[in-house]
N, C-alpha and C positions, 0 to 999 in steps of 0.2 A: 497515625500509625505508619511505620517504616517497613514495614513487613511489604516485600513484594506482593501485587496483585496477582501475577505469576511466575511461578518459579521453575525451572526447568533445570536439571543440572544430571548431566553424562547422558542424555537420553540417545538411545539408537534401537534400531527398528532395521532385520533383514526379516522379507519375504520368503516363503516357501518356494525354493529355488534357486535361494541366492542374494536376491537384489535387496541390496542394502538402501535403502529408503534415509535413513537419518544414522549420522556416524560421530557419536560423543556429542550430542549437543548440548551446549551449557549457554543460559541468559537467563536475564529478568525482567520483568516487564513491571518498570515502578507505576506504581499507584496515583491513578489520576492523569495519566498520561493518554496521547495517542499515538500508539505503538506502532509504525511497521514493520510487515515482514515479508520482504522482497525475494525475489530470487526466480531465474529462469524456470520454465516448463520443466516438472520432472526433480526440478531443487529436493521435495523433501517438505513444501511448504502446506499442501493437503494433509500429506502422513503425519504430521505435527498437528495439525487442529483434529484431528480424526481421534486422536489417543485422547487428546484433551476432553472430547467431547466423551469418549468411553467409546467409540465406535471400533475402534483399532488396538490389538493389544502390543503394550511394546515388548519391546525385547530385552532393555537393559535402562539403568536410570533411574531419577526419577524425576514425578513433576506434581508440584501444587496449584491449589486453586484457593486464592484469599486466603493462604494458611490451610488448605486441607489436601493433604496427600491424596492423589486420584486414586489408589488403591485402600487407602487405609480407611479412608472418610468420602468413599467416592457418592453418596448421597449428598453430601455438606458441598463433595465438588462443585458435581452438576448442576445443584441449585446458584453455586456461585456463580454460572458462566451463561452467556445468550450466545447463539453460535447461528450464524446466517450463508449458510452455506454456498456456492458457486450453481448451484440445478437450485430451483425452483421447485417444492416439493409439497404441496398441501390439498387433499380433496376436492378437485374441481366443483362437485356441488355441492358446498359450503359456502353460504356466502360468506365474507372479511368479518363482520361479527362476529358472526358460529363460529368461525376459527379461532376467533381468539379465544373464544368464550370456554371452547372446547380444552385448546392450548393450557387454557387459567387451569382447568379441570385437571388436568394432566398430570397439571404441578402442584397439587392441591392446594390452588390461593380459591379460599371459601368468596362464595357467588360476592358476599357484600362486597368485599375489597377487589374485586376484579376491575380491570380500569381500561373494557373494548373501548368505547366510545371516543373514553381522553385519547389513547392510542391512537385510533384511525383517525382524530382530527390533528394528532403529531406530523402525521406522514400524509396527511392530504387526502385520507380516502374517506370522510365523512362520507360525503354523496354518495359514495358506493355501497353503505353498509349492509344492505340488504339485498346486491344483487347478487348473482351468481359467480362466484371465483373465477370458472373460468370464460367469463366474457370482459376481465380485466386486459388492459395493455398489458406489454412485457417490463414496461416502468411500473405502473401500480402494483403487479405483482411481486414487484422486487422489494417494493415499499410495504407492500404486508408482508413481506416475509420479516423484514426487521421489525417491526409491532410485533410480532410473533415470538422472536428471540427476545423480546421485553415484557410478555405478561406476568412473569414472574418477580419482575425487579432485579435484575443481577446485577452486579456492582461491576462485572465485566463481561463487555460487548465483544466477540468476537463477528469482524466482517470479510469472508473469502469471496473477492473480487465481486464485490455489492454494485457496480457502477457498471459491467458488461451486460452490454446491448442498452442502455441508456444515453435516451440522448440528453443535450449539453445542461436546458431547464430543468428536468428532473431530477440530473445529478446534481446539481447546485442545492436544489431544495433537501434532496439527502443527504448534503453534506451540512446543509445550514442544521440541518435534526442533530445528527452526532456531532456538531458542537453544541450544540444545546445539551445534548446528554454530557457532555466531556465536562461542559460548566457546571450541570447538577451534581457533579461527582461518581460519575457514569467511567470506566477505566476503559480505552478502546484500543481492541487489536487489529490493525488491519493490512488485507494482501491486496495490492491493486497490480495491474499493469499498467495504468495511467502515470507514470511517475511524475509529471509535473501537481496529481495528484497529494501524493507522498512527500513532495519537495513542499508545499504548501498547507497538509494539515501534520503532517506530525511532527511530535516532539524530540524520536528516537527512533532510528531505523535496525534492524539485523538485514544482513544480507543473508540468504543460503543458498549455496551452490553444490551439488554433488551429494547433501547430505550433511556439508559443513558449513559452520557458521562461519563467514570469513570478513565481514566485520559487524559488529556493532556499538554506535557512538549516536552522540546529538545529531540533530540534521545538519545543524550550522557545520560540526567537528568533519560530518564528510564532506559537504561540500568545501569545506576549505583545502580537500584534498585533491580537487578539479587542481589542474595545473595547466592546462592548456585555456585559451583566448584566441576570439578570431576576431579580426577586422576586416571589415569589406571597405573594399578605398575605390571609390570610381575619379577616373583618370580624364586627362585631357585630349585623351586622342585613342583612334584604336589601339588597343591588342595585338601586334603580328606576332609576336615570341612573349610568352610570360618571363618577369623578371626571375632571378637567380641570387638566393642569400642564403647564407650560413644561420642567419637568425630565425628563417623562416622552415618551420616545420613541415608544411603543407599551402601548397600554392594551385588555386584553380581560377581560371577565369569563367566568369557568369555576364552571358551576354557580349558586347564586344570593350567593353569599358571599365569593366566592372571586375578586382581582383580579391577575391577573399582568400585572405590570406591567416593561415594558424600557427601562432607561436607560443612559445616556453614562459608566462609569464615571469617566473621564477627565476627565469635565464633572463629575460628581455625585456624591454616594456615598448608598448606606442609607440614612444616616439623614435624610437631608433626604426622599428619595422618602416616606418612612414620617409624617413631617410632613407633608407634604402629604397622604397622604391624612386622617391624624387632624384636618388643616386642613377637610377637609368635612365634619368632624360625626361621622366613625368611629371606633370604639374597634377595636383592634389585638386578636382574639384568638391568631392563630400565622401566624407568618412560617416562610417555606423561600425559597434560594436558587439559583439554579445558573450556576455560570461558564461562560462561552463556552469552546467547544472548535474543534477542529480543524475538521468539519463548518460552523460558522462562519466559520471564517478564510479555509475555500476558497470556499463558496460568495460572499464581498465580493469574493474576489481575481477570482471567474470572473466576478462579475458586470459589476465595475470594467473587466476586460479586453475584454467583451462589448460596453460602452458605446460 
C-alpha cells in the first residue's frame, strides 16, 4: 500500500488568545518507516501529536490516520494510532498487567486476543507483572507506557520524547523494541531531543520551528546539508598566537597544543587547512576529525529560520 501512514496537509492550530501553535502544516509520514519530528521547545511538535490523538481540536486542515480522516472516521483513527506521550500517565495501583489488561478493555480487543504478558516480556517487565505500578523505576515505567500504546496493535507508533530521564541501557533496549516493531511492520513516529538519536534510527526527519515545517527530507538528504568540518591538528610546540587564514572559519586553541579548527568543506578541504597552519612555522604531530551531524544541521536550519 502507498497510501501514507499519516497524512497531514494545511493543518494549523491558534489558541484562545492568539498563540498560533501550528501554521499550514503539510507532510507525510510513509509507511513503514521511522519518522522524526524535531524541533525546539514550544515548535508546535506536542500540538500536532495532541490533535492526532483527538486530545486538541484544530483550527484549520486536515489530517489522516492509515487512510482515515481524524474527523470523518475519527474511531478507525484512533484505533489506527499508539501514542506514548512525554508524562507518564497510568493508575499507580495497578500493577503492569492490570494496565494492560485494562488498556485491551478500553479498546475492545476481547480477553482471548489480548497479548499483557507477550508485551511485558517485549519491553522487559515480565518480573514486574504483578507488582504495584507505582514502585517501578522511571525507566520501567516509561517501558509500560509503550506496551500500553500497543495493546491494541496499531500499525502506527507514535513516541513523544520516550527516552527522557532514561538512562543509556534502557534506552538501548527501547530502542532495540521499536526496531523490532519497525521490522514487524510497526510505522514509527518519533520526537526526541537526543538527536544523535534521530541521526541514527530514522529513516526521515521534519523539522518544526515556530509552527512551520522548515524542512523535511531523508536523514542522509539532511545531513548532506552539514557543510562545515572541523579538524583538531595538535602541533609541535606551544600556542602563543593562534594561527590566522582565509580558509579557516573558526579557530580555537584546546590546551596549549592543540588547534581545532572549522572550515567550509565545500570551499576547502584538509588538506589545504593543514598547509596553512604548517604555513606559520608548525610542524603537524596528529590530526583527528569529525564530520558535521544532525545536531548541526538543525541548529543552521533553526537558526536561519530564527533570522
Amino acid at each position: 500500500m502507498t497510501e501514507a501512514a499519516i497524512s497531514i496537509a494545511n493543518l494549523s492550530k491558534t489558541y484562545k488568545g492568539g498563540k498560533q501553535a501550528l501554521d499550514d502544516v503539510s507532510f507525510d509520514v510513509p509507511r513503514g518507516t521511522i519518522f522524526g519530528l524535531l524541533g525546539p521547545n514550544g515548535a508546535g511538535k506536542s500540538t500536532l501529536i495532541n490533535i492526532l490523538a483527538g486530545l486538541v481540536n484544530k483550527t484549520g486542515g486536515t489530517a489522516s490516520i492509515w487512510g482515515f480522516d481524524i474527523d470523518q472516521h475519527p474511531r478507525n483513527a484512533k484505533a489506527s494510532i499508539g501514542i506514548v506521550n512525554q508524562e507518564i500517565l497510568f493508575d499507580p495501583f495497578f500493577s503492569p498487567f492490570e494496565t494492560l489488561e485494562i488498556q485491551g478493555g478500553l479498546y475492545g480487543v476481547p480477553k482471548a486476543k489480548r497479548r499483557s504478558m507477550e508485551l511485558l516480556r517485549a519491553v522487559h517487565l515480565e518480573d514486574k507483572a504483578n507488582a504495584y505500578a507505582r514502585t517501578l523505576s522511571g525507566g520501567m515505567k516509561r517501558r509500560l507506557m509503550v506496551a500500553k500504546a500497543m495493546v491494541h496493535s496499531p500499525p502506527v507508533l507514535v513516541l513523544d520524547e520516550p527516552t527522557a530521564g532514561v538512562d543509556i541501557e534502557l534506552r538501548q533496549q527501547l530502542w532495540a523494541y521499536v526496531r523490532s516493531l519497525n521490522e514487524a511492520g510497526v510505522t514509527v513516529v518519533l520526537t526526541t531531543h537526543y538527536l544523535e538519536e534521530a541521526e541514527e534510527l530514522c529513516d526521515r526527519i521534519a523539522i518544526i520551528n515556530h509552527g512551520k515545517v522548515i524542512a523535511n527530507e531523508p536523514t542522509r538528504d539532511l545531513l548532506a546539508k552539514a557543510t562545515e568540518k572541523m579538524v583538531e591538528v595538535t602541533v609541535d610546540r606551544d600556542v602563543a598566537v593562534t594561527p590566522a587564514n582565509a580558509c579557516f572559519q573558526k579557530i580555537e586553541l584546546k590546551g596549549t597544543r592543540t588547534l581545532a579548527i572549522t572550515y567550509a568543506k565545500d570551499k576547502v578541504n584538509a588538506g589545504e587547512v593543514l598547509a596553512a597552519v604548517q604555513a606559520d612555522g608548525f610542524g603537524i604531530v596528529d590530526v583527528s576529525t569529525r564530520e558535521a551531524d544532525l545536531e548541526d544541521v538543525f541548529l543552521n536550519l533553526t537558526r536561519a529560520a530564527n533570522a
